[in-house]
Backbone as CSV, one residue per row, in Angstrom:
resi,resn,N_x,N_y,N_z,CA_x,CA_y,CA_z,C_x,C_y,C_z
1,UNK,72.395,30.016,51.764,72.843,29.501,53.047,74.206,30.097,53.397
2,UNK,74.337,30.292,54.822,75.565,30.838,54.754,76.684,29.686,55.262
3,UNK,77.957,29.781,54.877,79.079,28.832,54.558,79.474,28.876,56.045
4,UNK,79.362,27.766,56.907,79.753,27.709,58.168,81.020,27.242,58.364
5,UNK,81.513,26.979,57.281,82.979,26.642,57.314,84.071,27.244,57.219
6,UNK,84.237,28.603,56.911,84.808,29.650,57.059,84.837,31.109,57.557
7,UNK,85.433,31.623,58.400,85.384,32.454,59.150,84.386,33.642,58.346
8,UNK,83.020,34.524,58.956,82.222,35.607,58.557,82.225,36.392,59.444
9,UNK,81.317,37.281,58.766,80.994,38.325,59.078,79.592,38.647,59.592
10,UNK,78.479,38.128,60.905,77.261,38.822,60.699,76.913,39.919,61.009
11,UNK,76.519,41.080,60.841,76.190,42.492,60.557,74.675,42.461,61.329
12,UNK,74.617,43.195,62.148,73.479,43.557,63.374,72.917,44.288,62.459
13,UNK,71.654,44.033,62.571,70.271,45.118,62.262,69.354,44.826,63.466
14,UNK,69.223,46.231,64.530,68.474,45.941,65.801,67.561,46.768,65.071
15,UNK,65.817,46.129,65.073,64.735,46.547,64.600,63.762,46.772,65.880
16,UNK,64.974,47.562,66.853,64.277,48.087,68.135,64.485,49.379,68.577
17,UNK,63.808,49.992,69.353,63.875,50.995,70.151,64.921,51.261,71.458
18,UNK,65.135,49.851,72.072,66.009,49.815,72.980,67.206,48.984,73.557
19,UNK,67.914,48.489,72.437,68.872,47.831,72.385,69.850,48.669,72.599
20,UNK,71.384,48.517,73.338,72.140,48.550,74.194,72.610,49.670,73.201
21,UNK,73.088,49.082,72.243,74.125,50.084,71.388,73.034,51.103,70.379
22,UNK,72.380,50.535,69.444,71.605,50.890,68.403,70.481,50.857,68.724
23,UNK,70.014,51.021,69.420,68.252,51.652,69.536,67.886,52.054,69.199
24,UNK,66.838,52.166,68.765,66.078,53.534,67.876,67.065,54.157,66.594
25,UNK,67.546,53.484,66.516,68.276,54.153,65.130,67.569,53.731,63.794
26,UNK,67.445,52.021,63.864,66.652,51.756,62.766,64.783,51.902,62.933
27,UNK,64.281,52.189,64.081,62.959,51.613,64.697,62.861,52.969,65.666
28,UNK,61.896,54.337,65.448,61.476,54.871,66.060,59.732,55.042,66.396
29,UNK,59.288,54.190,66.932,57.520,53.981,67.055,57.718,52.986,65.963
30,UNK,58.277,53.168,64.780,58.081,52.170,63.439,58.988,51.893,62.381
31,UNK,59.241,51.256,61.640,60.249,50.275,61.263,60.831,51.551,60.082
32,UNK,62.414,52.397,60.506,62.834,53.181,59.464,62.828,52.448,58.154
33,UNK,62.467,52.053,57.116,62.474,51.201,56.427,63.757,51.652,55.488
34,UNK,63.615,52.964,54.906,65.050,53.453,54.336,65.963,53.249,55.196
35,UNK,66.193,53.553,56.051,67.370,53.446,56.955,67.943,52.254,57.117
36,UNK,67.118,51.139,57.353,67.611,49.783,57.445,68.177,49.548,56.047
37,UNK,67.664,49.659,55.341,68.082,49.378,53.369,69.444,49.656,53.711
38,UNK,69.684,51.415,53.776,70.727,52.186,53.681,72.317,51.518,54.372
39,UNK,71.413,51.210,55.827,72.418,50.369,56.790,72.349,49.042,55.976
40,UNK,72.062,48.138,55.976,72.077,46.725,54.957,73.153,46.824,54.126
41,UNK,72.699,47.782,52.917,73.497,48.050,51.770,75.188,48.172,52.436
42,UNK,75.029,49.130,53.335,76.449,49.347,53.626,77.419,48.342,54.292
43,UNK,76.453,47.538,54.891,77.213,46.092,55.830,77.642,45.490,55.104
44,UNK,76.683,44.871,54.006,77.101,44.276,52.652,78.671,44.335,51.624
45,UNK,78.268,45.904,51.584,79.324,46.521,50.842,80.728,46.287,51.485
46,UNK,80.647,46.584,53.147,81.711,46.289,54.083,82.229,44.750,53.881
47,UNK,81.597,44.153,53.634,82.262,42.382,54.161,81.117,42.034,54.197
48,UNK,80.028,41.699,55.132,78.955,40.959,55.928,78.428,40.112,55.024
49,UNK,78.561,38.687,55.904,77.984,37.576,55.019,76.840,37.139,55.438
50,UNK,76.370,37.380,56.454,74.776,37.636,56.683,74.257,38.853,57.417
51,UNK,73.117,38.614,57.672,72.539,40.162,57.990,71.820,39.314,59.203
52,UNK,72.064,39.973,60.661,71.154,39.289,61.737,69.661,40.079,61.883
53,UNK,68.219,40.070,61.960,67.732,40.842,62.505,66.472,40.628,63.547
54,UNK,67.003,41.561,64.514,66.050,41.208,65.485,65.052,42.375,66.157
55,UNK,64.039,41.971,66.549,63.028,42.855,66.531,62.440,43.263,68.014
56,UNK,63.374,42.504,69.291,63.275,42.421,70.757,64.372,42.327,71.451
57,UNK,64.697,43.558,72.150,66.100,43.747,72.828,66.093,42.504,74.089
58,UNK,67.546,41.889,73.585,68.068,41.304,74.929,69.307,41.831,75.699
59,UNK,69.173,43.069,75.332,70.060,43.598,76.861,69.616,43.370,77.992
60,UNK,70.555,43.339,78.760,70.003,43.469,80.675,69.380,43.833,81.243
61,UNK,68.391,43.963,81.492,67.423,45.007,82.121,66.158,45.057,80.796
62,UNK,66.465,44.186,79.861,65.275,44.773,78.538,63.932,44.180,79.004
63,UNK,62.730,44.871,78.331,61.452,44.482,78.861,61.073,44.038,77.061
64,UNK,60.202,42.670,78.184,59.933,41.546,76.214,58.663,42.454,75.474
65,UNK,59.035,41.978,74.745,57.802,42.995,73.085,56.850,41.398,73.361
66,UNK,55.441,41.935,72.693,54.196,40.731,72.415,54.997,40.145,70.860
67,UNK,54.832,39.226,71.086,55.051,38.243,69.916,54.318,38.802,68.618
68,UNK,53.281,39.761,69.006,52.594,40.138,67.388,53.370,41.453,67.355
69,UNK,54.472,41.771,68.165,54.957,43.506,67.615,55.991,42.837,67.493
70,UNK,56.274,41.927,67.715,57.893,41.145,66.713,57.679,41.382,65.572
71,UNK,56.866,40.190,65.558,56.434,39.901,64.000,56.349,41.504,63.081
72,UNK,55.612,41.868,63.608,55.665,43.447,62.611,56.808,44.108,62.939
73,UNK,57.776,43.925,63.947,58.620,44.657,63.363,59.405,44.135,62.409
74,UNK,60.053,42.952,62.072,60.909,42.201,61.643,60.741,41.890,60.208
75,UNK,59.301,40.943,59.980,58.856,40.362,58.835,58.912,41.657,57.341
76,UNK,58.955,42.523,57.532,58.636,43.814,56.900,59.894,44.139,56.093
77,UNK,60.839,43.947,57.185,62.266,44.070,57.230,63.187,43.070,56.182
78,UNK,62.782,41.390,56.789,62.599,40.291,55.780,62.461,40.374,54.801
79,UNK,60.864,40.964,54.649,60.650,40.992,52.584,61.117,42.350,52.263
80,UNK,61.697,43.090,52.786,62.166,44.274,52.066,63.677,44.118,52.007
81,UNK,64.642,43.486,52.681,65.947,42.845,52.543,65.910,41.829,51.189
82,UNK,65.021,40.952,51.390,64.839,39.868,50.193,64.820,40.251,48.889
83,UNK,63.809,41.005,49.231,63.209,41.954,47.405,64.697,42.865,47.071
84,UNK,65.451,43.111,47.713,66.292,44.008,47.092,67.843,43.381,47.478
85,UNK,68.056,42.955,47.803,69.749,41.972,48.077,69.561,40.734,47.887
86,UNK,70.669,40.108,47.573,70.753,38.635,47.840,71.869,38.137,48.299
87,UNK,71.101,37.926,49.558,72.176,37.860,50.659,71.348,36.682,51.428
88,UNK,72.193,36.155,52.778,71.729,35.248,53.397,71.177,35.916,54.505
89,UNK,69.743,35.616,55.290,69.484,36.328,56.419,69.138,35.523,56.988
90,UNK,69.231,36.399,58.581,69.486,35.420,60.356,68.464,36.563,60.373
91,UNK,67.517,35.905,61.482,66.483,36.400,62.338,66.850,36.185,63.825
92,UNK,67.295,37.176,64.785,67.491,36.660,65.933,66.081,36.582,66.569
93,UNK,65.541,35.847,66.928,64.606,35.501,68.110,64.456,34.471,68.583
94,UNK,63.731,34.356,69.423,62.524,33.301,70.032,61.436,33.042,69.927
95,UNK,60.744,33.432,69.356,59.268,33.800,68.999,58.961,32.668,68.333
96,UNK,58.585,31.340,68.704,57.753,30.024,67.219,57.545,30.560,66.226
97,UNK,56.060,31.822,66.809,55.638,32.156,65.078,56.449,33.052,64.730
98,UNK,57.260,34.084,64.747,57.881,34.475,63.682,59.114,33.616,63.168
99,UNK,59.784,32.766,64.084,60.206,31.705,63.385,60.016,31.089,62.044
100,UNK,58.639,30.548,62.287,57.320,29.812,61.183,57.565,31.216,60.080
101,UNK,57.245,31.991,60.303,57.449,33.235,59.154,58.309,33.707,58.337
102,UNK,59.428,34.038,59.269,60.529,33.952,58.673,61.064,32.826,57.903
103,UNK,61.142,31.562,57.864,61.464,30.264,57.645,60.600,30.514,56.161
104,UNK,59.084,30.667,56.289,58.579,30.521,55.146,58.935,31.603,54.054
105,UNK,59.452,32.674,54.843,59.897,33.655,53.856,61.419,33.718,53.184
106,UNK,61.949,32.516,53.975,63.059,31.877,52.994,64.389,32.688,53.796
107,UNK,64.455,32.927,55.189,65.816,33.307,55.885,66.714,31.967,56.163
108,UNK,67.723,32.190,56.250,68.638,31.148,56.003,69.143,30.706,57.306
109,UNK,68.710,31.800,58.405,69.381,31.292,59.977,68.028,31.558,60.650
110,UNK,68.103,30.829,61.740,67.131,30.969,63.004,68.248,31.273,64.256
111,UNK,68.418,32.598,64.819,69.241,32.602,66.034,68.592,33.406,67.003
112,UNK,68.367,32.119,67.960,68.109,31.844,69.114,68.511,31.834,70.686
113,UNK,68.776,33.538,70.895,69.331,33.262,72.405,69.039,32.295,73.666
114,UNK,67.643,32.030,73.726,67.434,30.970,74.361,67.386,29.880,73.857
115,UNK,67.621,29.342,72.977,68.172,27.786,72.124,67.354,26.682,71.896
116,UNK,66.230,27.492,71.762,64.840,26.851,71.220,64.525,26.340,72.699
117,UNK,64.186,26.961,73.291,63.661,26.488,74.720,62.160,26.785,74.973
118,UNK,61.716,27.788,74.565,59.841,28.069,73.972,59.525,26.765,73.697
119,UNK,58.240,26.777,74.031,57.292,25.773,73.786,57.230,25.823,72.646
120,UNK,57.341,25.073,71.407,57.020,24.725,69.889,57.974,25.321,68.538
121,UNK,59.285,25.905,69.543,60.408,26.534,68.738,60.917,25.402,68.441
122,UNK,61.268,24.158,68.602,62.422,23.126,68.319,61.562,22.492,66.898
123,UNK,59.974,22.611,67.718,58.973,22.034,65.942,59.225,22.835,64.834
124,UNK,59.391,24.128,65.207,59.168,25.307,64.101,60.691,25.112,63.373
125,UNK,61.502,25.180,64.080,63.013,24.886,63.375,63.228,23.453,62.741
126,UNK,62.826,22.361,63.636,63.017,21.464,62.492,62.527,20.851,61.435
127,UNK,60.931,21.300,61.593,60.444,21.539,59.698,61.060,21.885,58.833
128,UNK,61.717,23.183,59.032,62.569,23.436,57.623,63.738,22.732,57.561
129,UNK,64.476,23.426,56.515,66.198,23.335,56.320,67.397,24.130,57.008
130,UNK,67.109,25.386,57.385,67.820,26.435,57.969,68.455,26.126,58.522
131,UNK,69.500,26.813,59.033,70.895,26.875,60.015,69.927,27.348,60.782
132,UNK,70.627,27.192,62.446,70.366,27.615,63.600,71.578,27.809,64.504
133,UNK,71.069,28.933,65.144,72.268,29.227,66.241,71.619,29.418,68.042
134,UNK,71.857,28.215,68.094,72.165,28.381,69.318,73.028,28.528,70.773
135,UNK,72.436,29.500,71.851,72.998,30.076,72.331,72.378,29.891,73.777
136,UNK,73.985,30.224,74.801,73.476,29.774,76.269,73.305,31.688,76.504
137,UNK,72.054,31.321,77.995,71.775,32.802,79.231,71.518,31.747,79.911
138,UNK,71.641,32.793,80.936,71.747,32.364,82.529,69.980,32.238,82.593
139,UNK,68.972,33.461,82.655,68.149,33.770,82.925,67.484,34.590,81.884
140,UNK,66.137,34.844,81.561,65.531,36.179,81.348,66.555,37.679,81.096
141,UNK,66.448,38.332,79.941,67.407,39.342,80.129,67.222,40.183,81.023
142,UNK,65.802,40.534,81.548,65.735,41.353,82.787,66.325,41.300,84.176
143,UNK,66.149,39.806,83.933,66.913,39.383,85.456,68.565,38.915,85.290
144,UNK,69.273,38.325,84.367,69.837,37.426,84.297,71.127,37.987,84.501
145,UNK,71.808,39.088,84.712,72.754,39.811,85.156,72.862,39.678,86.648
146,UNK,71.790,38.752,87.785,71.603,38.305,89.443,71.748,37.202,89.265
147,UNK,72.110,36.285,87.944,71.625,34.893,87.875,73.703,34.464,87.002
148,UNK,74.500,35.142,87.876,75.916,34.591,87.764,76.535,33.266,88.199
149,UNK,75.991,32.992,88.841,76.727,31.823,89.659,76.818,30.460,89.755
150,UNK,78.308,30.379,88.640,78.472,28.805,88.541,79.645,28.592,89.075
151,UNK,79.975,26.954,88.857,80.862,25.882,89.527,82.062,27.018,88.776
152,UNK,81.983,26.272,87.497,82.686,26.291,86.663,81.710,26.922,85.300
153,UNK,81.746,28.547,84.712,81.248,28.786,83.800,81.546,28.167,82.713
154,UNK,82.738,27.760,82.067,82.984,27.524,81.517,82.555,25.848,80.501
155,UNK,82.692,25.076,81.704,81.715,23.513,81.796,80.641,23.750,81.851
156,UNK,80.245,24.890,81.922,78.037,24.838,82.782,77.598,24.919,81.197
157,UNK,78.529,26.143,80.566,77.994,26.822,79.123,77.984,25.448,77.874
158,UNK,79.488,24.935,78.099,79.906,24.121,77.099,78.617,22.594,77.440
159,UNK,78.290,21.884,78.743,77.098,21.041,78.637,75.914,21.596,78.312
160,UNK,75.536,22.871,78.495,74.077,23.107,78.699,73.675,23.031,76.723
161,UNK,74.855,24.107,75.809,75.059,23.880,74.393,75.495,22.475,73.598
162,UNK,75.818,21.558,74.731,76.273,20.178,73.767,74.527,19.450,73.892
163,UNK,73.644,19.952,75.237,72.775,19.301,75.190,71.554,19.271,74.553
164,UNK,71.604,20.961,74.163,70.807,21.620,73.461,71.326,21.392,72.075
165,UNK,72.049,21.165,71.483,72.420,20.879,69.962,72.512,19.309,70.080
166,UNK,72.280,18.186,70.921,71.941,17.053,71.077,70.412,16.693,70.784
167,UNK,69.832,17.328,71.602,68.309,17.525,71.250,67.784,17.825,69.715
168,UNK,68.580,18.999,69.438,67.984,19.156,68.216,68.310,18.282,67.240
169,UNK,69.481,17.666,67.362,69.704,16.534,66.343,68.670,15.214,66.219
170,UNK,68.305,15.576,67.576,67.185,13.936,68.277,65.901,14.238,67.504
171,UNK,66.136,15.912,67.025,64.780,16.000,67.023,64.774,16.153,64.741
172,UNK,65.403,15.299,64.354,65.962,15.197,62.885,66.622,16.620,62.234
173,UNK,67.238,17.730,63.379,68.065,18.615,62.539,69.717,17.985,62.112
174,UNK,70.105,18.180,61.373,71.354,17.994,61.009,72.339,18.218,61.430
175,UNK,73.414,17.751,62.157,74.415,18.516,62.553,74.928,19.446,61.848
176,UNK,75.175,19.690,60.424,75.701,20.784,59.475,74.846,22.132,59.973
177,UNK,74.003,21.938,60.355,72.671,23.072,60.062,73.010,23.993,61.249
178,UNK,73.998,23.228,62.832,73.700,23.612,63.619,75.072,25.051,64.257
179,UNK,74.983,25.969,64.701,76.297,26.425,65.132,75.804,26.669,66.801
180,UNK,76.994,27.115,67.275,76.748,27.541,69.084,77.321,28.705,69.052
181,UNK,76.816,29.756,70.249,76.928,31.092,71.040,77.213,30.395,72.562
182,UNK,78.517,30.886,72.782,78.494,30.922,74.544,77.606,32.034,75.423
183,UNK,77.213,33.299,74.277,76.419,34.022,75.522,77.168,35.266,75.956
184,UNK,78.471,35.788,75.360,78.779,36.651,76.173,78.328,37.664,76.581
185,UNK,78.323,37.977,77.349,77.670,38.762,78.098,76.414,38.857,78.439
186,UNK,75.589,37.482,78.751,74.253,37.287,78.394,74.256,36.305,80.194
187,UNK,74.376,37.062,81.456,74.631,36.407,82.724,75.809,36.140,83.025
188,UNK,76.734,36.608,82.614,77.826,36.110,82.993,78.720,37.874,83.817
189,UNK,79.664,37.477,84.562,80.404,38.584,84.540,82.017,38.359,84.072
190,UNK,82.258,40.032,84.030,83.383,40.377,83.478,84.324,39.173,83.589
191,UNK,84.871,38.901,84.592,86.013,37.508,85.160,85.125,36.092,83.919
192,UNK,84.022,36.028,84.448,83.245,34.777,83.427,83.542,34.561,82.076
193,UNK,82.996,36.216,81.625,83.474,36.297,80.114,84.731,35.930,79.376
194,UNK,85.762,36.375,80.393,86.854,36.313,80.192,87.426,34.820,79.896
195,UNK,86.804,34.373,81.397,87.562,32.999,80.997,86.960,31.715,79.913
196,UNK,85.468,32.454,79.254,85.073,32.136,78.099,85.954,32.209,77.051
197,UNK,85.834,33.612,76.937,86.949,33.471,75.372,88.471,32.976,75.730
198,UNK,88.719,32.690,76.795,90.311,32.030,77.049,90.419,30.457,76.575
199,UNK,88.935,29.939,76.910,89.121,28.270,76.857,87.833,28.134,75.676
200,UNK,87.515,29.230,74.986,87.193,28.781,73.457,87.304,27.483,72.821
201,UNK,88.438,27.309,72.724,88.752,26.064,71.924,88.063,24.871,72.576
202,UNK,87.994,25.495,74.104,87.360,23.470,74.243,85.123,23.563,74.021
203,UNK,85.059,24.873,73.654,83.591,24.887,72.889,84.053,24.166,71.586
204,UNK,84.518,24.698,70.568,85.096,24.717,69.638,85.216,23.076,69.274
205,UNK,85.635,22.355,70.241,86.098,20.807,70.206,84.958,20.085,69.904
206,UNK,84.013,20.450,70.096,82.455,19.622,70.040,82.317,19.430,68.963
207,UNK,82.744,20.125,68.082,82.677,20.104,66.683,81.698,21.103,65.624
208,UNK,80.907,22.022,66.371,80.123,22.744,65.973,80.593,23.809,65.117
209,UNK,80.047,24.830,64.638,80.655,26.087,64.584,80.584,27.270,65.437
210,UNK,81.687,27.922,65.914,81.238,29.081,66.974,81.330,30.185,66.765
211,UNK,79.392,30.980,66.641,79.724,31.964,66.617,79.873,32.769,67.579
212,UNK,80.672,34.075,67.955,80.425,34.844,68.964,79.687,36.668,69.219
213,UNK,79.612,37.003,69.630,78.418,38.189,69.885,79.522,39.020,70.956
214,UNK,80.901,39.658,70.862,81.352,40.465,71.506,81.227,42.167,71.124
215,UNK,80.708,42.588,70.043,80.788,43.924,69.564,80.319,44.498,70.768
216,UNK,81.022,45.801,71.096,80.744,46.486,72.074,80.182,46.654,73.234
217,UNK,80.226,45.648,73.580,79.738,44.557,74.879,80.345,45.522,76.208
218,UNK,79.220,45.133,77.820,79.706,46.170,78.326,80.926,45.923,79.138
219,UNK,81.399,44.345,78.527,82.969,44.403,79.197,83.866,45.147,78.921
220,UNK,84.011,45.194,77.143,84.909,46.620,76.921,85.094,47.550,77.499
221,UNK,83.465,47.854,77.747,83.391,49.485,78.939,84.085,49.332,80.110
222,UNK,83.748,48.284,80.817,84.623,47.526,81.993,86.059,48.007,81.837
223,UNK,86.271,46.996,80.643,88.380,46.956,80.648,88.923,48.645,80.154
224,UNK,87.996,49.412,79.284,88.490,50.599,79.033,87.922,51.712,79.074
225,UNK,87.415,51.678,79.778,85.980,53.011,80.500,85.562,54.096,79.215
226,UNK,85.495,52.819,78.025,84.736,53.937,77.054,83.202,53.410,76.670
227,UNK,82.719,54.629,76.305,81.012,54.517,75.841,80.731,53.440,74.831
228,UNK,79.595,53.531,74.444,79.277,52.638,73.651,79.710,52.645,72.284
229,UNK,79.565,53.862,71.779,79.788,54.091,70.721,81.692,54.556,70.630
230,UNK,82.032,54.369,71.548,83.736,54.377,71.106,84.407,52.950,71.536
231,UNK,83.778,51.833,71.427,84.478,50.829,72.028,84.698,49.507,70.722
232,UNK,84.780,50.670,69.382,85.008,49.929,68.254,86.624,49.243,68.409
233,UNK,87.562,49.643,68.650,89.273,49.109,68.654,89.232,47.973,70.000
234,UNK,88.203,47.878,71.401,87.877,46.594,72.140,87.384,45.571,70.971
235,UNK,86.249,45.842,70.381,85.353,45.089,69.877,86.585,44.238,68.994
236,UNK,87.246,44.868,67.799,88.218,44.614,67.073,89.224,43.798,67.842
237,UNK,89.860,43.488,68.694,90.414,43.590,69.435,89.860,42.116,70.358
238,UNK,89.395,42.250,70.764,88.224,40.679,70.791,87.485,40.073,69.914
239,UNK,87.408,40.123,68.556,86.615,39.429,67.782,88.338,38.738,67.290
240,UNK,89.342,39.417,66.961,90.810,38.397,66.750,91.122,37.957,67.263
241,UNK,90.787,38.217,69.270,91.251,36.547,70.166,90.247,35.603,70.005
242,UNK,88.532,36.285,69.338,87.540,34.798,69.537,87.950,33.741,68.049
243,UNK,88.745,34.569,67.021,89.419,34.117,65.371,90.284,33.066,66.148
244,UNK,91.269,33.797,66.783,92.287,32.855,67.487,91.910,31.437,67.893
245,UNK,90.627,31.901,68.906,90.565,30.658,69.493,89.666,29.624,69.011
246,UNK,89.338,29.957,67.721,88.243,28.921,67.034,87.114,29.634,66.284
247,UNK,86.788,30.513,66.791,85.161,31.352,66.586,84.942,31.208,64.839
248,UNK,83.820,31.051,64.261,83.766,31.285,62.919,83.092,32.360,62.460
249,UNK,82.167,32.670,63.401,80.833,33.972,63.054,81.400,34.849,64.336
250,UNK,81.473,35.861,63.650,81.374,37.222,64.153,80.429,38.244,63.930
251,UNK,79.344,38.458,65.349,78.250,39.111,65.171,78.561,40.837,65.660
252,UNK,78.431,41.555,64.508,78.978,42.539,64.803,78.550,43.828,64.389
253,UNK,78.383,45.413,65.008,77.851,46.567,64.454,79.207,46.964,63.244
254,UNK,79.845,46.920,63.747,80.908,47.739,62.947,81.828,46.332,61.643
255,UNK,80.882,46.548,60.474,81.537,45.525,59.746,82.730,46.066,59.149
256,UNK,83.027,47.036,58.566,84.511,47.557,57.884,85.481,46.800,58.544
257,UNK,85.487,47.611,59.554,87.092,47.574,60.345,87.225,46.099,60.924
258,UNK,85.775,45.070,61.461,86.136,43.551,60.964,86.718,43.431,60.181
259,UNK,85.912,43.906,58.916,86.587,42.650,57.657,88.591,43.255,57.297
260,UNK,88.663,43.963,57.837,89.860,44.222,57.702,90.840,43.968,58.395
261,UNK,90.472,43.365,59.815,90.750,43.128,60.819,90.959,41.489,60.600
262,UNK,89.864,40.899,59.906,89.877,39.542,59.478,90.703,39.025,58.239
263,UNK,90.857,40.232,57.144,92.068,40.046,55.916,93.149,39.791,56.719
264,UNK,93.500,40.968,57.361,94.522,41.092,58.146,95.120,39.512,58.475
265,UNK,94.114,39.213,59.643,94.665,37.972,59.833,94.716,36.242,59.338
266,UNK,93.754,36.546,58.048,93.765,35.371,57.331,95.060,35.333,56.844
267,UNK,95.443,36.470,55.842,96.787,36.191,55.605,97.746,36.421,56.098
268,UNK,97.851,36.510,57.363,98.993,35.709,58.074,99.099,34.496,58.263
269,UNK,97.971,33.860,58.955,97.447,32.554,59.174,98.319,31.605,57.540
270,UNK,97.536,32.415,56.412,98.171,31.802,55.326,99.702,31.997,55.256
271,UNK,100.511,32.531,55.341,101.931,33.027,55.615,102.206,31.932,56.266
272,UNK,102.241,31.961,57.592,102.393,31.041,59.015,102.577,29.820,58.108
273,UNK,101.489,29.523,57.872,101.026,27.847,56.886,101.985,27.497,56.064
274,UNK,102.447,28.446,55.536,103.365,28.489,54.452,104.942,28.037,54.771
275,UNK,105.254,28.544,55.527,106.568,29.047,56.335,106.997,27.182,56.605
């Protein structure tokens, strides 16, 4: 299980073709299977205290996979992570049955951009024991970049996640079991995002754990007109204001320069304490 009580590390494995940053890197027609190992091993080695993996891009504009090409991409991935590390693993989806699969194959997180909102995902999660992470969108990832417009983002995100981790408690999960995602960048815009990670702390207050999902997100590109693959010192750079403001999980491509980024500031934090 992974320790929700102290600040981590989760380490992206996209087991897709068309995800924003990493596409096709691990998954070309079919599941690189060395490659993922190779990448694993190295997240590991970096820091990463779990391994996320998901098998259906939710970027903006992404078009959904059938629930049976999840499953094959992912589950494969599962028992070949299992059989050779021992480590804690997150499955990002939505999918019930690979839920049900994963769960039986002994992953330690269920994370859920839509926050168990599928028909028979809230059953499938609270049979087991697992952590879950849930997380607010506006809409569908295809659409949900037209689907901006609130009062107050900030109140819309923080009720829609107190109500959805209310439910699941109703429904006999544990509060320990449970953490929250605000979503960045998942319907919201640049100004939105922003004033997400500014008022953090009052997610944070609910009492949950928060993880956040800023790695190379296309606000960076926004604030510093670089590509995808150079917007590692943003990413860095926002994962220590989401530390700042409460965050405990950091979902992220680039684990090194986290975890160094996170020494960094534990021991100050410890210093500070000290003083």
């Amino acid at each position: 299980m992974l320790d929700l009580r102290q600040p981590g590390i989760m380490g992206i494995l996209n087991i897709t073709p068309d995800s924003f940053s990493d596409g096709g890197s691990l998954f070309r027609g079919q599941v690189l299977l060395d490659a993922v190992l190779q990448r694993a091993e190295q997240m590991l080695e970096e820091g990463a205290a779990v391994l996320d993996i998901g098998g259906e891009s939710t970027r903006p504009g992404a078009e959904p996979v059938s629930e049976q090409e999840e499953l094959e991409r992912v589950m494969p991935v599962v028992e070949a992570l299992h059989s050779r590390f021992d480590c804690p693993l997150s499955v990002d989806t939505s999918s019930p049955a690979l839920m049900r699969a994963a769960l039986a194959a002994g992953v330690a997180m269920i994370n859920d951009v839509r926050a168990l909102q599928r028909p028979d995902a809230l059953a499938a999660v609270s049979a087991g024991s697992a952590q879950l992470c849930l997380m607010h969108m506006s809409a569908e990832p295809g659409v949900m970049q037209q689907h901006t417009q609130y009062q107050d983002v900030v109140s819309e995100v923080i009720a829609f996640l107190q109500a959805r981790a209310e439910l699941c408690r109703g429904a006999g999960i544990d509060k320990q079991r449970i953490c929250l995602d605000p979503g960045f960048g998942f319907g919201k815009t640049l100004q939105q995002n922003l004033q997400l990670l500014t008022r953090l702390p009052e997610l944070v207050a609910l009492g949950y754990p928060v993880l956040v999902g800023l790695s190379r997100k296309s606000l960076i590109g926004t604030l510093t007109g670089r590509a995808v693959d150079q917007r590692m010192p943003g990413s860095i750079s926002l994962g220590l204001l989401a530390l700042q403001g409460g965050a405990t999980i950091l979902r992220v491509h680039d684990v090194g320069p986290t975890r160094d980024m996170l020494r960094v500031w534990q021991a100050f934090n410890q210093e500070r304490n000290q003083a």
